[in-house]
C-alpha positions as CSV (number, residue, x, y, z in Angstrom):
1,X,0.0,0.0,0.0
2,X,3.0,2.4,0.4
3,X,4.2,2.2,-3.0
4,X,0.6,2.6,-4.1
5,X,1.7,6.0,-5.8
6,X,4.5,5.0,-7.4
7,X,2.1,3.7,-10.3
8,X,1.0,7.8,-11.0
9,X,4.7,8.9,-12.0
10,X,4.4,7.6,-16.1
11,X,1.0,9.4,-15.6
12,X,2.6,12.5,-13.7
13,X,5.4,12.6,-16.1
14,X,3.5,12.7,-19.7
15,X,1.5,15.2,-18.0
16,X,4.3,17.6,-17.0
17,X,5.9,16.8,-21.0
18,X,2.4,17.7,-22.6
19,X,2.1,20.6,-20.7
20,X,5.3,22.1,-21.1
21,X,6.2,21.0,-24.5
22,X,3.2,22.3,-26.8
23,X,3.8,25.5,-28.4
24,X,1.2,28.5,-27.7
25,X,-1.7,28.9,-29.5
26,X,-4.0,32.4,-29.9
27,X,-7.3,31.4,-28.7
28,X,-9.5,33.4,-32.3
29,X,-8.3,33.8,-35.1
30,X,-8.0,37.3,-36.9
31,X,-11.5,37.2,-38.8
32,X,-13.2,35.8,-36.3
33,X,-12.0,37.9,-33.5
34,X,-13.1,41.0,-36.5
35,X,-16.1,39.5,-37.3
36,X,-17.3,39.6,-33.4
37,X,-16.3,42.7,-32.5
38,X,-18.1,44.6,-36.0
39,X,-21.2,42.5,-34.9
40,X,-20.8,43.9,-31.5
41,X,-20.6,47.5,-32.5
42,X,-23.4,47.0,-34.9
43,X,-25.9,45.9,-32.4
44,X,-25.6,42.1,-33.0
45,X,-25.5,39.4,-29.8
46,X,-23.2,36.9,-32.1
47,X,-20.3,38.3,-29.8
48,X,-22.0,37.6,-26.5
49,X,-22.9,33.9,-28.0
50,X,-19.2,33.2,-28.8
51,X,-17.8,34.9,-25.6
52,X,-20.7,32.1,-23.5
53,X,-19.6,29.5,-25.8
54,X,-16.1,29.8,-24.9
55,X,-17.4,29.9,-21.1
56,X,-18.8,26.7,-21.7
57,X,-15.6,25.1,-23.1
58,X,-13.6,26.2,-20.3
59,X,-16.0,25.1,-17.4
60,X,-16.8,21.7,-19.2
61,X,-13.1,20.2,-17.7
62,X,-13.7,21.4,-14.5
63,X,-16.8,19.9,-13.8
64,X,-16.0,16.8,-15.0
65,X,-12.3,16.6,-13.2
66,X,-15.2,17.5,-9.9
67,X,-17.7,15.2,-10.8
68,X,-15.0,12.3,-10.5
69,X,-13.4,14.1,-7.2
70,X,-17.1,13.9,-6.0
71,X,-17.6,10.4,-6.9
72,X,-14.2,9.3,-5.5
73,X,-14.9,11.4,-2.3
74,X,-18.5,9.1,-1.5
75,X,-16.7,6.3,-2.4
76,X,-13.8,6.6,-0.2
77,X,-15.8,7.7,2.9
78,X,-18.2,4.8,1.9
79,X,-14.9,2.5,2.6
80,X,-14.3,4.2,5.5
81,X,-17.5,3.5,7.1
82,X,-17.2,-0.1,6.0
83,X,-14.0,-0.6,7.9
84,X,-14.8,1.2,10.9
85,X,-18.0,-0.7,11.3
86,X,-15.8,-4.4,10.6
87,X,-13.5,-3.0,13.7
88,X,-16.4,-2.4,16.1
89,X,-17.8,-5.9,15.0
90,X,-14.5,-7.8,15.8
């Protein structure tokens, strides 16, 4: 059980590589960045629904990275519960 995190370095490792290895990337390109800033100016919402779009992509990893820390969390206290009851029993 002490060595049980030894398994997460590969994982830890192509992680750090990933993230430090990839080259920057702008986030709109010219025209589209143009095209929602004119609509914007001219009254349009096309601006708004790319900037909540956007929103959406970035909050969609987040709740799912919590959903599993949620779900690990019951689990694990679940497992807890187990083993404290089998100790009273013995």
């Amino acid at each position: 059980m002490k060595n049980n995190w030894l398994r997460f370095i590969p994982l830890f490792a192509l992680t750090l590589m990933l993230t430090f290895s990839s080259t920057p990337a702008n986030a709109q390109c010219p025209m589209c960045r143009m095209s929602a800033e004119t609509n914007l100016k001219n009254g349009g919402s096309a601006g708004r629904g790319l900037n909540a779009g956007i929103l959406y992509m970035l909050a969609t990893p987040y709740l799912i990275v919590g959903g599993l820390a949620f779900v690990w969390w019951r689990n694990r206290r679940k497992e807890e519960e187990e083993e404290k009851e089998e100790a009273l029993m013995v």
